[in-house]
N, C-alpha and C positions, 0 to 999 in steps of 0.2 A: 471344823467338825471333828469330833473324838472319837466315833466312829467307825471310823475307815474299815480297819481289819475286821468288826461285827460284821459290818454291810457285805465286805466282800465273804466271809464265811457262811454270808443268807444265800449267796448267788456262785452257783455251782461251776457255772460258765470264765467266771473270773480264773479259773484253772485250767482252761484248756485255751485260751485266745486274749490275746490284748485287743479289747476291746475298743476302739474308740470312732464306731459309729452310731453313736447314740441318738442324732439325729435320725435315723434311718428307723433303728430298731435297736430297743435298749435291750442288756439284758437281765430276765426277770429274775429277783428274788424267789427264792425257792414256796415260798409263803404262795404267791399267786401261781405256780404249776402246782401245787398240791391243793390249790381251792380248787382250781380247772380241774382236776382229773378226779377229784371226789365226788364231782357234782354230776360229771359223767360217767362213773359207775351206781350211781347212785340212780341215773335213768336208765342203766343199764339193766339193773338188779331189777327197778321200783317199775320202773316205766316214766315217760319224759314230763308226762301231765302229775302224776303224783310226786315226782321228785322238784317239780318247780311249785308247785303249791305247799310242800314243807319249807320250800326255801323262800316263799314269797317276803318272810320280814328281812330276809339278810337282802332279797331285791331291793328293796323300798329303801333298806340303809347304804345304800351303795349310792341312793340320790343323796342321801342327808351329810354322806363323806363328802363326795364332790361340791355342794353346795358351800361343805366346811372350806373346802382350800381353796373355794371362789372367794368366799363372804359374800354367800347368799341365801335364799332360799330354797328348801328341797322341791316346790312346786317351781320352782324357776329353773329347773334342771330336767332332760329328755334326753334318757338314755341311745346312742344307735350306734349302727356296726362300723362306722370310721367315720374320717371329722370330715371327708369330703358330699357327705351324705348327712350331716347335720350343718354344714354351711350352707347348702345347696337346699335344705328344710326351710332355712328364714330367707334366703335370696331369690328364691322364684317364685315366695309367697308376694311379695313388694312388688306394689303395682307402677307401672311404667309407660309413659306415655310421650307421643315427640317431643322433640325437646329439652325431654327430663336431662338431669346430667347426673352421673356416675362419677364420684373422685376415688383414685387410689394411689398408690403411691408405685413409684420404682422399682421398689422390691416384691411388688405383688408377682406370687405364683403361677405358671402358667393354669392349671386349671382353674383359679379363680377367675382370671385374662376372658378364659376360651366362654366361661360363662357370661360374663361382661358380654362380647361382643355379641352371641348369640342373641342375648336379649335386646342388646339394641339394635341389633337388625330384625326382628321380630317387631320391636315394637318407637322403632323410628327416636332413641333414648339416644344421648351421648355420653361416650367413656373419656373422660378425662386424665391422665397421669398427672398429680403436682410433680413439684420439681427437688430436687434435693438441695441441701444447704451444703456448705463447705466442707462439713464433716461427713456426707456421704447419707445422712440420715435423711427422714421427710420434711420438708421446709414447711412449717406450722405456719408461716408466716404468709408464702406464694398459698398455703390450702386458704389459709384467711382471704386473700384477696378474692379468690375463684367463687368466694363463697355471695349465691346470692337466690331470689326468689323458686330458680329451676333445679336446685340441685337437690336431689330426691334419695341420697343416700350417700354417704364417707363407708369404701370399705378399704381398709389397708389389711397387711402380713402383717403383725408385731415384732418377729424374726422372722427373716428370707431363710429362704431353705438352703443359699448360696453364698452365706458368710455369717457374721457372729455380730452384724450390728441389732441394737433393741430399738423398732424407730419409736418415737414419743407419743404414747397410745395415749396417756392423761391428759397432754394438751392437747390434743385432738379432739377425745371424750369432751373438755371440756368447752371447746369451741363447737360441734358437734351439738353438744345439749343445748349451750343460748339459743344456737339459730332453730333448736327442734328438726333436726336432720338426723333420722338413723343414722347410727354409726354399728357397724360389724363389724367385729376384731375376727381375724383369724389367727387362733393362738396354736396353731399344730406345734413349733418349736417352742417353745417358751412356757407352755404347761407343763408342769416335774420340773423344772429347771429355774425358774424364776417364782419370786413370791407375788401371784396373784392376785389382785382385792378388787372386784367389780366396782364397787363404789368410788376406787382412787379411778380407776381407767373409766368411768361412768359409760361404758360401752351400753348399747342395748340387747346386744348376740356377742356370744364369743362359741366359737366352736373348736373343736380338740380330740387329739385321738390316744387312747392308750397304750400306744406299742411304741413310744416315741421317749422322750424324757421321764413318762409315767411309770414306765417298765411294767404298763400291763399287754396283756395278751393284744396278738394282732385282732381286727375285726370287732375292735372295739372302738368307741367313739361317745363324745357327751356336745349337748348344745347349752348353754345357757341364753336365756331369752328375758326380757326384761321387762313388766309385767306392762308398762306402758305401750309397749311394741307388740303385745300380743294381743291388747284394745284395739289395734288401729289394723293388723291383717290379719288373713284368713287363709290356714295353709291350702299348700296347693295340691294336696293327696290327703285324704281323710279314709280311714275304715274305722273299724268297729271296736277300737280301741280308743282313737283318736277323737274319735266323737261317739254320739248315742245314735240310735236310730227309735225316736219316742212316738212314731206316728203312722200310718201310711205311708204318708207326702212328709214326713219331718224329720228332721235329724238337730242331734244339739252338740255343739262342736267344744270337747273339755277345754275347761277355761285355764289350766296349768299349763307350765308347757309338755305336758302329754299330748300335744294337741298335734307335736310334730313326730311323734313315734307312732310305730305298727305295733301289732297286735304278736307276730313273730319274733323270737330272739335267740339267739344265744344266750339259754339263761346260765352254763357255767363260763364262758368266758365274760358274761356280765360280770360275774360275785369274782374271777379274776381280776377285773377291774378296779371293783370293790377294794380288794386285801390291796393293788398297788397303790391305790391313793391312800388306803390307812396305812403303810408303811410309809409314803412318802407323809405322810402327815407327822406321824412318830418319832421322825429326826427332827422334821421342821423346814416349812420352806425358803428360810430365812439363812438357814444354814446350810444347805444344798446351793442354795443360789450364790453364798460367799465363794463357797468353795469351789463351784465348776466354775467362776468368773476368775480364781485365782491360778486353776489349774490353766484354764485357758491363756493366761496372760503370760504365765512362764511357756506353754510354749509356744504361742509365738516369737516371744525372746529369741528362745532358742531356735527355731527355724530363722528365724532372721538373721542366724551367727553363721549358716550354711551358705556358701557359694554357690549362686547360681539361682537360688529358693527365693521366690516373691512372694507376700504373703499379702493377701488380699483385702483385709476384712476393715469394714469401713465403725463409724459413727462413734458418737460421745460415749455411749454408754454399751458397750458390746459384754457379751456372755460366753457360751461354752462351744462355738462354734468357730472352726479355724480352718481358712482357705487359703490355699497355696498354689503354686506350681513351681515345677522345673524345669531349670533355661533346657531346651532341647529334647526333651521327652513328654509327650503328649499324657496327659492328666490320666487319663483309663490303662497303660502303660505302669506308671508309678501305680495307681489302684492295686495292681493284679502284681506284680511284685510284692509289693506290703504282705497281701493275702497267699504270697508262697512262704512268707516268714508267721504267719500265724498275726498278722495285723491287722486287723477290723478297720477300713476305712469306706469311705462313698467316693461317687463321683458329683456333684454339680454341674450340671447341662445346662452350656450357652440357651441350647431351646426352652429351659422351661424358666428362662429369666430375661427375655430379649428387651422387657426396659432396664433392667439393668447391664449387663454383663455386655449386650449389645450398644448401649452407648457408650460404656464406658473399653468398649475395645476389646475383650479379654475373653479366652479362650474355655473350653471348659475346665473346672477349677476341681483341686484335690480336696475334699472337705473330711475334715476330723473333727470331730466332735464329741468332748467328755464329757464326763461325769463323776459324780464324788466317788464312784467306788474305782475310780481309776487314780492310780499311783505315779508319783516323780518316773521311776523303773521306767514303766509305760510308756512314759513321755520321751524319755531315752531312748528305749528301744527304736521309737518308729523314726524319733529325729537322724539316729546313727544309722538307720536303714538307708534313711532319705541321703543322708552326707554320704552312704556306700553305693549311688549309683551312678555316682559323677566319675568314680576310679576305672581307671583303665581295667579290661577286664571283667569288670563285674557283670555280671548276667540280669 
């Protein structure tokens, strides 16, 4: 990317912190707080209902962007306020019955999990984990076998929220489509970060939130849904956006996926949304995705060159997320350190990963995670942080 020094001069924050939880919560280019805070003086000045009816065409383009860095259609796009509330739109829509079986993988998310099992104890369904293959990623091969007459939906993470591996969404999508089994991707990591194409991952749902790799505003959130998928159910909350009410006794349910949004929104942290997908559109997601897979790659190098430093991160093909720890000090420890030297990092929670992190042994983990507008420097800093709290003395 050629770049660099523009992107960082869009994004204000780049000057006060080294940034590198991007996983968590990126940070925004100046581009998207200056659509936010226009569109809210704008309802301040206008009032909320005249200030979102001026802006209804930049609304409506904010589907046609995201649609763009899917490669899909803007009626195949449903705006909402996070990706956990646009997953949760196409997964409680799916009817379920004893039986049924749910597949997901290792690295699925605890709130995706807590969902799973709700509904199969509601509704008598089982959740299955396939298994991983030798690289750590989802064994396409043990999902092939599992697959048969009862299996009522494939839903995996694309990236864990608890390391940097990408597990193989395409061959899944594409074993997934022969047998005609939903497949729902949850792409919360891997949107902004990686180059998207619904058609290659031939997923039916992918859901995603803007505060993440997208660097839009928190409380932001999109669904993609896949027009064969939205023939076969019928959301499971409708108002008067979502559908019509054409009768006494009738209602007719929009056939877009409008069909999983409300009538209520955030209309300037939407059009914030908006401006971060056309920013991340304007570099290119092809080139975002070189570059955080290279930044990431040096450093884990370099954390690997650290005594004492284990670095976690599993699968064939990994991205811009890097997991660590250190021999004798406890993961949230290291966190809040980093964060007295002005270093932006997360934790990873054994609990919100217990197929993974729980079989495979391992404690709660340091996760860092880039982005192109993060620099070599950057990389340094936090490495020579990490190597400075093995020294005697150091605080």
């Amino acid at each position: 990317m050629q770049d660099v020094e523009r992107v960082r001069a869009d994004t204000p924050g780049c000057t006060r912190v080294t940034h590198l939880d991007n996983a968590g919560t990126a940070l925004p280019p100046a581009i998207v707080t200056d659509t936010v805070v226009a569109h809210l003086r704008a309802e301040a000045l206008r009032g909320g209902y005249r200030a979102a009816a001026e802006a209804a065409p930049r609304l409506a383009a904010v589907r046609s962007s995201i649609a763009a860095l899917l490669n899909a259609d803007a009626e195949d796009i449903a705006l909402t306020d996070n990706a956990t509330r646009a997953w949760q739109a196409v997964f409680y829509a799916l009817p379920f019955g004893p039986g049924d079986r749910i597949l997901t993988c290792r690295a699925e998310y605890a709130s995706n999990v807590i969902a799973f099992l709700q509904v199969a104890e509601r509704t008598g369904a089982r959740v299955e984990v396939v298994d991983d293959d030798e690289s750590g990623q989802m064994d396409v091969e043990d999902l092939r076998r599992r697959m048969d007459g009862r299996v009522r939906l494939i839903a995996i993470t694309h990236v864990p929220t608890q390391g940097g591996l990408v597990n193989p969404a395409e061959e899944v999508g594409r074993l997934a489509e022969a047998a005609g089994v939903p497949f729902l991707l949850d792409a919360c990591q891997s949107a902004g970060q990686l180059d998207l194409d619904v058609e290659r991952l031939r997923c039916d749902a992918l859901s995603a939130p803007g505060r993440k790799y997208l660097r839009g505003p928190r409380g932001t959130g999109f669904l993609y849904v896949r027009p064969r998928l939205r023939e076969r159910i019928r959301p499971a909350v409708l108002d008067l956006h979502s559908a019509a009410w054409t009768g006494p006794d009738s209602y007719e349910i929009d056939r877009t996926a409008r069909m999983f949004e409300t009538w209520e929104r955030d209309v300037a942290a939407a059009l914030g949304l908006g401006a971060a997908v056309d920013y991340a559109l304007s570099l290119g997601l092809g080139d975002i995705e070189e570059r955080v897979r290279d930044l990431a790659r040096r450093l884990r190098e370099d954390l690997r060159q650290v005594p004492g430093v284990r670095v976690h991160d599993q699968g064939v093909r990994q991205c811009g997320i890097v997991t660590f720890t250190v021999a004798g000090m406890p993961s949230a420890d290291v966190h809040h350190r980093l964060a007295e030297s002005d270093i932006n990092t997360s934790v990873s929670l054994r609990e919100y990963a217990r197929y993974d992190l729980g079989a495979r042994g391992l404690p709660d983990l340091v996760r860092a995670s880039v982005h192109y507008y993060n620099t070599d420097e950057e990389l340094r800093r936090l490495v020579e942080a990490v190597d400075g709290f093995r020294r005697p003395g150091h605080r």
